[in-house]
PAMAR-932984 format. One line per 8 residues: for each residue x, z, y of C-alpha. Coordinates in Angstrom, 1 decimal, decimal comma, padded with zeros to 4 digits. Each point is the difference from the previous one (the first is absolute). Layout:
N
X Z Y; ...
This chain:
280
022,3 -046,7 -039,4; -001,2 003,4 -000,4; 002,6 002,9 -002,5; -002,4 002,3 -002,0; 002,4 003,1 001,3; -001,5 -001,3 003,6; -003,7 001,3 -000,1; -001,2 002,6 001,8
-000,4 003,6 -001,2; -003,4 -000,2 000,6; -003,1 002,7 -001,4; -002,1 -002,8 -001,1; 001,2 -001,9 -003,3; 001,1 -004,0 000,7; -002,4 -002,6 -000,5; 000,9 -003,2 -001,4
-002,2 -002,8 000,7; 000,1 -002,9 -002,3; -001,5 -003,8 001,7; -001,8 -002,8 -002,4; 000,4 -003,7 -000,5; 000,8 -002,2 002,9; 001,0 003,1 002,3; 002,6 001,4 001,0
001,0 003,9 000,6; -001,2 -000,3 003,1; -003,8 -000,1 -000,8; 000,5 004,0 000,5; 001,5 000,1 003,4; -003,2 001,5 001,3; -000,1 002,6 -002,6; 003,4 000,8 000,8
-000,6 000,7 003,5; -003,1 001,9 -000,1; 002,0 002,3 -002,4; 003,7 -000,6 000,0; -000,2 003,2 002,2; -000,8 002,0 -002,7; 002,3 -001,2 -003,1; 002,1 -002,6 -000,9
-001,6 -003,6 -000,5; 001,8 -002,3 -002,5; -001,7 -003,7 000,3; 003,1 -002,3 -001,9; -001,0 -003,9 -000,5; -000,1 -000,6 -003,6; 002,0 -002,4 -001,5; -000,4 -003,3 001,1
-002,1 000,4 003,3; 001,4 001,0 002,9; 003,5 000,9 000,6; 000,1 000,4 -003,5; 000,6 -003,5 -001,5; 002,0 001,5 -003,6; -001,3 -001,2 -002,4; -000,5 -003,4 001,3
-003,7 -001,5 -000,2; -001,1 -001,3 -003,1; 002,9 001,5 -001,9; -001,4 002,5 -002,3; 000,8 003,2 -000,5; -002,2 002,8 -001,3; -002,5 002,3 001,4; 002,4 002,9 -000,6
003,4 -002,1 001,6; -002,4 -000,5 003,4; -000,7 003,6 000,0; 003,5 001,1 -000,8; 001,4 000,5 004,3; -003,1 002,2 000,1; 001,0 002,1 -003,1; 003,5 000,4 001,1
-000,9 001,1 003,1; -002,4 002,9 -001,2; 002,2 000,8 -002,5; 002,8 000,6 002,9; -002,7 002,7 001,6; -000,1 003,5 -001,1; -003,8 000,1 000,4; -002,6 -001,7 -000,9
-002,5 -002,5 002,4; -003,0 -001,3 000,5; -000,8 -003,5 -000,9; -002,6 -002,0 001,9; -000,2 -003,5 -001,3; -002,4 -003,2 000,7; -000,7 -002,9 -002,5; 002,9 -001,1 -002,2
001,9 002,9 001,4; -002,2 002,5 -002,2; 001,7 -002,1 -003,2; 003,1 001,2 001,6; -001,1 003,4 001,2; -000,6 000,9 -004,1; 003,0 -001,6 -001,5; 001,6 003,0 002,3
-002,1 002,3 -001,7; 000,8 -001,2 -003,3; 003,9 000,1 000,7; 000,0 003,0 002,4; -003,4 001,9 -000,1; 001,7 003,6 001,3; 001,3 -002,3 003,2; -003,9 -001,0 000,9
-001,8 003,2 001,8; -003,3 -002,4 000,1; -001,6 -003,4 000,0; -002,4 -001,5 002,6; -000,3 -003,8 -001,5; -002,2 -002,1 001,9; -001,5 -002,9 -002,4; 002,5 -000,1 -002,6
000,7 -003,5 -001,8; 001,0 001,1 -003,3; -001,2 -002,5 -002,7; 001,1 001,8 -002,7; -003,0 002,7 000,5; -002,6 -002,8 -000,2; 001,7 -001,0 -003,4; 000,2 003,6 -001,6
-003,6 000,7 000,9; -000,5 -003,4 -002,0; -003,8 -000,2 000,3; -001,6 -003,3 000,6; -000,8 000,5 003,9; 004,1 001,1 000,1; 001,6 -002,8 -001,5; -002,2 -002,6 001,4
001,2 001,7 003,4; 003,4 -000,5 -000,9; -000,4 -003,6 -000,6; -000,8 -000,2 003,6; 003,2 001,2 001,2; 001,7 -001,7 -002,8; -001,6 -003,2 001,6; 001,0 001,0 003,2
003,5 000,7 -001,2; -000,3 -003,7 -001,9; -000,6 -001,6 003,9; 002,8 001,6 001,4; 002,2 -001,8 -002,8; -001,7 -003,2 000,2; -000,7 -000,6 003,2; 001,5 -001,0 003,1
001,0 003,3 002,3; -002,7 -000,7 002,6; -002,7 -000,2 -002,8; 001,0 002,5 -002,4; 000,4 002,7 003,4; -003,3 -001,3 001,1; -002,0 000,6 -003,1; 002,1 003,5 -000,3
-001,2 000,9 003,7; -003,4 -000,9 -000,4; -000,3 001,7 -003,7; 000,9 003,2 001,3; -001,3 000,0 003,3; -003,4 -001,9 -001,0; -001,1 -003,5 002,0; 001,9 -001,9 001,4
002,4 001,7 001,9; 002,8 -001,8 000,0; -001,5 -003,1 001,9; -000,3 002,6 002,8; 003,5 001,1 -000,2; 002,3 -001,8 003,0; 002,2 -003,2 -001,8; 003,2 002,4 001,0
-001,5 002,8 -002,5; -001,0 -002,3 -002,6; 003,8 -001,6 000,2; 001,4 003,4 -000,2; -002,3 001,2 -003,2; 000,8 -003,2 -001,3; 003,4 000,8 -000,4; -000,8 003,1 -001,6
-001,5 -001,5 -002,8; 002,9 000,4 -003,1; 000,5 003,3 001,2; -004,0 000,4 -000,6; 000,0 -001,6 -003,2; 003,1 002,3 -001,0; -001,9 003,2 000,6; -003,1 -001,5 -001,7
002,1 -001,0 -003,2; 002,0 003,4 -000,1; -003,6 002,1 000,3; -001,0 -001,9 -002,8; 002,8 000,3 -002,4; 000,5 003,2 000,9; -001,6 002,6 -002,2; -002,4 002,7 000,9
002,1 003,1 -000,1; -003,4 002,2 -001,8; 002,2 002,6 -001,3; 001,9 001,0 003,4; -003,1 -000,7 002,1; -002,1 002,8 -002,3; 003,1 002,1 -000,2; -000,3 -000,2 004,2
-000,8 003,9 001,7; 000,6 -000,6 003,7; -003,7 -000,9 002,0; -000,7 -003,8 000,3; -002,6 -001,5 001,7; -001,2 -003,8 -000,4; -001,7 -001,9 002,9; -002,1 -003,2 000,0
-001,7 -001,8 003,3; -003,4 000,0 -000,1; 000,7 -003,9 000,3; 002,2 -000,1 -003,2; -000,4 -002,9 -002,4; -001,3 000,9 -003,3; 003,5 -000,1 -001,8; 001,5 002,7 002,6
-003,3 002,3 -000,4; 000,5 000,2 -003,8; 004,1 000,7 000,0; -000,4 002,4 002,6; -002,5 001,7 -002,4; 002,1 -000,5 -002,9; 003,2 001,7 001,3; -002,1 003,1 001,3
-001,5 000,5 -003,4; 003,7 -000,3 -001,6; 001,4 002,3 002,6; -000,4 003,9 -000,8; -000,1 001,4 003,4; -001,6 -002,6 001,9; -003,0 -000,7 002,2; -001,2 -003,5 001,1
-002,2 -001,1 003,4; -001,2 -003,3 001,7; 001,0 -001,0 003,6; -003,3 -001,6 001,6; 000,3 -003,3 002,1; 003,2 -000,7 -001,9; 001,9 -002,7 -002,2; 003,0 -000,5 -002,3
002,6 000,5 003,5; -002,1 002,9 001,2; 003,0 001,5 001,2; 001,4 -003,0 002,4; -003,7 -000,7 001,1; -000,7 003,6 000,6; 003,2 001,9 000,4; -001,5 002,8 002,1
-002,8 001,0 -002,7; 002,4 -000,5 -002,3; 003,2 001,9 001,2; -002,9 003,0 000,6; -001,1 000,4 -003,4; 003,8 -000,5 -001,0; 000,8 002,8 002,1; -003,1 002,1 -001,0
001,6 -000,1 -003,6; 003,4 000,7 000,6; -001,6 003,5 001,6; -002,0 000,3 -002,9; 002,4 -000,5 -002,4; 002,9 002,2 001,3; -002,8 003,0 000,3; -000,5 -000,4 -003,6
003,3 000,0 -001,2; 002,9 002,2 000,2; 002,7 -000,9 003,0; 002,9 -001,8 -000,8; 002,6 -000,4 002,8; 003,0 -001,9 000,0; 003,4 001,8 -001,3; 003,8 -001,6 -000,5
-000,4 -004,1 -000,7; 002,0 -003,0 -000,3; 000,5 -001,9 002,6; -000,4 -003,3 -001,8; -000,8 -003,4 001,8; -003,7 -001,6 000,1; -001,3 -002,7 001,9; -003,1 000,9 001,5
């Protein structure tokens, strides 16, 4: 349990760093100690993974209900942070710019999974690539958990991963899979927030592996030709969990940005603020 009124006067602005589908805050533990010396690292489980497990899985709740600890918790802060977010997590990351857009200094989204930009485009080529993860979602349903996770592994990750995965990691993904099919279902209902996305100043930058499946090549392009201020670049040798496969090259670039960003933006440091609960 971590109070808001507990973090560190520190020069550099907070980063917040958001995990995806079947992961748990602690896919950022490396990023956190290569710069946790520098600023404060918030990594908090989403609802239903973790230590998280409100909402229960498979109860259904909303997009903007799952990101709700994270808006209360910036909206406890007196200055604004940087979001870094992977996967489903970028779905997250802009419902807190949609609710809160002062409270996010920038955005670093790795791969985001946001069907709704594939169904605004609405070309051909956009909605047939929606289908696919529509279908995807439709296996997670259907299916039994080992299945459904196996088909979601190997969709995103390309082969046939998942046979290489130990029986103790398939088990536990396998019990992830409601939670899965929950984030899937709430990115889909979930509408594209166009308006507050345009409306958006602060710099954003939107990263796809070199690896990347179709599907997460074109939303990654998508969301940087919505975003005003924003610049977009490919991470060679890398897939859809570049940033558990490659942490290092990863947290570098992350950090690169961060340094970027605050040069090109005016300071904001960290004045009188609440001292309201979050878990993180």
């Amino acid at each position: 349990m971590l109070k808001a009124g507990d973090l560190r006067l520190v020069t550099n602005a907070p980063l917040l760093a958001i995990h995806g589908s079947a992961a748990t805050g602690r896919q950022w533990d490396s990023l956190r100690d290569q710069i946790g010396e520098a600023r404060a690292v918030l990594a908090p489980d989403l609802p239903g993974y973790g230590d998280n497990l409100n909402p229960l899985p498979g109860k259904q709740v909303g997009l903007g209900a799952r990101a709700q600890p994270l808006v209360d918790l910036l909206a406890s802060l007196s200055y604004p942070v940087h979001v870094v977010a992977h996967s489903f997590g970028a779905a997250i990351a802009l419902e807190l710019v949609r609710t809160l857009p002062g409270a996010v200094r920038s955005l670093w989204l790795y791969e985001p999974v946001v069907p709704s930009l594939l169904q605004t485009a609405g070309t051909e080529r956009d909605l047939a690539l929606r289908s696919d993860l529509a279908c995807l979602a439709d296996m997670l349903d259907r299916a039994n958990a080992g299945v459904a996770m196996a088909a979601f592994i190997d969709f995103w990750h390309g082969g046939a991963c998942w046979q290489h995965l130990s029986a103790s990691r398939q088990a536990l993904l396998a019990m992830q899979a409601n939670v899965v099919l929950q984030d899937f279902r709430e990115a889909f209902a979930h509408p594209l927030p166009g308006t507050a996305l345009r409306r958006f100043s602060a710099p954003a930058h939107i990263v796809a592996g070199g690896d990347a499946t179709v599907h997460a090549t074109r939303m990654a392009a998508l969301l940087a030709e919505l975003l005003p201020n924003s610049s977009r670049s490919s991470m060679a040798g890398m897939g859809h969990m570049g940033p558990c496969t490659h942490p290092e090259t990863v947290n570098a670039a992350i950090r690169a940005w961060l340094d970027h960003a605050e040069n090109h933006q005016p300071q904001t440091l960290p004045v009188e603020h609440s001292p309201a609960s979050v878990n993180v």
